[in-house]
N, C-alpha and C positions, 0 to 999 in steps of 0.2 A: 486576741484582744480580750483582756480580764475586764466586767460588767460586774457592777455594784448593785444592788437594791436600796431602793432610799433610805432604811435603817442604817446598813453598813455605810454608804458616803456622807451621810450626817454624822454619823458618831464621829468618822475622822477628819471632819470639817469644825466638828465641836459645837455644831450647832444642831433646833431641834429636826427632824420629817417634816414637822407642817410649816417650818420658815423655810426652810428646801424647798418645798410644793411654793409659797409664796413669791418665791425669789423668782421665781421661774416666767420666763414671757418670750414668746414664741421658741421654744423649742430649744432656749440657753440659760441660764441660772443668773442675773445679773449680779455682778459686783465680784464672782467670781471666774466668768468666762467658762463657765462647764457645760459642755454639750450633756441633752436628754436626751436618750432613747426609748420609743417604748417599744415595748414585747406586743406579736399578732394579740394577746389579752387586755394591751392596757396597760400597764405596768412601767412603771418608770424603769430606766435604766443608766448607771454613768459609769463612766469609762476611768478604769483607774488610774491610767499612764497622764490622764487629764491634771488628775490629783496630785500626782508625787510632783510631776509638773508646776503645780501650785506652790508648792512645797517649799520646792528648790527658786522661787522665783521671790520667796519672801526671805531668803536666806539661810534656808536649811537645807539639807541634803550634798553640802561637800564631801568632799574624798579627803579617809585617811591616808589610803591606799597601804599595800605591804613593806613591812620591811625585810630584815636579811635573814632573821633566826625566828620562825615561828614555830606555836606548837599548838596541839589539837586537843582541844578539851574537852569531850564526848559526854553528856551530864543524864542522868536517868535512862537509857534504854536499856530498864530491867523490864523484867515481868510484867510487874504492876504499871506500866507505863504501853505495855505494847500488845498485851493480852488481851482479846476484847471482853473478855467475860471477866476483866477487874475492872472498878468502879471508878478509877484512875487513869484510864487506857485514854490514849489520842486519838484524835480519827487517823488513821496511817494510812498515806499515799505516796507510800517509793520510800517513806526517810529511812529505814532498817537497809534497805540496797544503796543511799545512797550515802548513808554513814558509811559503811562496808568501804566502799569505795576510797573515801574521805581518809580512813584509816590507812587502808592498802597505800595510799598515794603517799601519803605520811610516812610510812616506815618504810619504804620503799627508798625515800628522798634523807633517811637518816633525821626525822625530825620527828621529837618525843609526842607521843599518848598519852594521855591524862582520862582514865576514866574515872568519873564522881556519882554516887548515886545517893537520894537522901536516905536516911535510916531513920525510922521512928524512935525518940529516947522514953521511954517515961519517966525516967528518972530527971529529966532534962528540965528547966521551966519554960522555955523556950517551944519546946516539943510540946509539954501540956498543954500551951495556952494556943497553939495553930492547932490541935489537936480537937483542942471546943471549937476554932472556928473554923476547922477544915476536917470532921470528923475521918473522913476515908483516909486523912493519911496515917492513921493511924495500923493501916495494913500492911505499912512498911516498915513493921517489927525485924531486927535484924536477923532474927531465926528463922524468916519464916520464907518459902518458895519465890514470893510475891519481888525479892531484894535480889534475884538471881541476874545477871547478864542475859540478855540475851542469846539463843545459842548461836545466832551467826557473827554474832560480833564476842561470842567469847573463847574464840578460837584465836584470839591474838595475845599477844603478848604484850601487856601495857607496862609503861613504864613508872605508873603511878598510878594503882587505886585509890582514890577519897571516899570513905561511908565521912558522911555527914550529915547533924541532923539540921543544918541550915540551908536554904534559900539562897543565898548569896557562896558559892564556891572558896572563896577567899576569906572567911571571916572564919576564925579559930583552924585554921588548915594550914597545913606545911604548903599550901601551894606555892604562896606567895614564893617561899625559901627554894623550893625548886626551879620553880620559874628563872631568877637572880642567878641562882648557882648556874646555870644553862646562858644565862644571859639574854633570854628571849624578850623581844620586843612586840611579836603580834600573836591575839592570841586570836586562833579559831572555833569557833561554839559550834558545835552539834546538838542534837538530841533535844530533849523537851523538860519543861513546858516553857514554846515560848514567851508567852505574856507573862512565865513563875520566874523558873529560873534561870532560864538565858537572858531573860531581861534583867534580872535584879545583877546578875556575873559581869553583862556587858558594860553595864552602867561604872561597876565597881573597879575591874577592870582597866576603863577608862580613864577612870580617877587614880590609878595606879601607874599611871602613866604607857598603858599597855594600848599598840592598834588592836580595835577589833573586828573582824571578821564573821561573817553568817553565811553559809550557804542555804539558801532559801529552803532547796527539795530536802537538807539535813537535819532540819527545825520539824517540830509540832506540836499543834497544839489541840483541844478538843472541839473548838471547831470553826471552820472555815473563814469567818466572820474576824474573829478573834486574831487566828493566825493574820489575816491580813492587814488588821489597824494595827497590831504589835510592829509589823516588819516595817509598815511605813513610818511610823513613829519613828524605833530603834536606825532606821535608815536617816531621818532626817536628822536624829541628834547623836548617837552616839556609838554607832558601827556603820563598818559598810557591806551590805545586804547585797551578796552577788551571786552568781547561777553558782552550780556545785561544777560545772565544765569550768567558769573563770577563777574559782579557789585551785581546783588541781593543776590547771596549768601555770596559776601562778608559783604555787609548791612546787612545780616540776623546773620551771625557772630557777627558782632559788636553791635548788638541790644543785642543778649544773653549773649555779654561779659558786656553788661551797668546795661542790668537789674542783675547781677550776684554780682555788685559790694554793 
């Protein structure tokens, strides 16, 4: 059972802690029916499954589910993204093993890799201007260490590299053109950052007429909080957020449905 702190369940409730604390009377939240717990300290505590719960009862959180031709779109797990001693690093818990993975099941099942990673342009205006307001990415010079793959995931064969100096995957990128050419209809997001650019791809994506897919342990972000009002968002409105065991066996389905054909 995943436990919120009253910062984190208020932010994804959209409201403030002290109307959280308010709302609260004997031990439930009224108006929204959410159980309190506290910590042997005191400390509030709420329960997440409470919340998505919420969610889905106000009309969000349906299933795109999979279609027949997806493909795996794995976005920054360079260097600078997975190194702790870069200024850009995630908190990582498993996603490099579970990209790994994610991949392996992929080209296993005959279904294309997409790896995208961004590039710092300076020549760019686009790049200057995220540049002032996001100074460290500016370490993602395309020369420099920081833009390398990772080396457990650079042991594979991709079927498409993207350096891009945007946020959004799809925007000035052959992807789109590949994606059609292949005829893929779902796409699957790995790698980080979730709240940057798996959120801005899924969104995009979406609107491209494409399912999307997340495996939860395959995402990251820098830190915990974050990662978790991103996935419930993104889960309520515009992908569906499922363990990395129910993406693979979905892929391994639709592999024995292709070769079957």
């Amino acid at each position: 059972m995943k436990l919120l702190n009253i910062s984190e369940a208020a932010k994804l409730l959209g409201i403030s802690a002290s109307t959280l604390r308010r709302l609260e009377h004997d031990g439930v939240v009224e108006g929204y029916g959410l159980s309190v717990i506290y910590t042997p300290g005191g400390q509030r505590r709420y329960i997440l499954d409470e919340i998505q719960h919420l969610y889905s009862q106000q009309g969000f959180s349906g299933q795109i589910g999979f279609g027949g031709k997806p493909a795996v779109l794995v976005r920054d797990m360079t260097l600078a993204f997975t190194d702790p001693n870069s200024k850009l690093s995630i908190q990582l818990n498993g996603q490099i093993e579970a990209v790994t993975q994610l991949v392996k099941t992929a080209l296993a099942n005959h279904f294309p890799v997409v790896f995208s990673k961004t590039i710092y342009d300076s020549a760019d205006r686009f790049s200057q201007l995220w540049g002032q307001k996001f100074p460290s990415i500016q370490l993602l010079d395309r020369n420099t260490a920081w833009v390398k793959i990772h080396p457990k995931l650079d042991e594979f064969t991709y079927d498409m590299i993207n350096a891009t100096a945007y946020i959004n995957d799809f925007y000035c990128s052959p992807l789109e053109e590949f994606l059609q050419q292949r005829e893929i209809d779902t796409v699957i997001l790995a790698g980080t950052t979730t709240s940057g650019s798996i959120r801005a791809t899924a969104v995009e994506a979406l609107q491209r007429g494409y399912r999307v897919i997340i495996p939860e342990e395959a995402v990251g972000d820098r830190s915990e909080s974050i990662q978790r009002a991103t996935l419930l968002d993104l889960n309520a409105r515009y992908a569906d957020v499922m363990t990395l065991d129910k993406v693979m066996k979905c892929l391994n389905e639709a592999g024995s449905l292709k070769k079957s054909k």
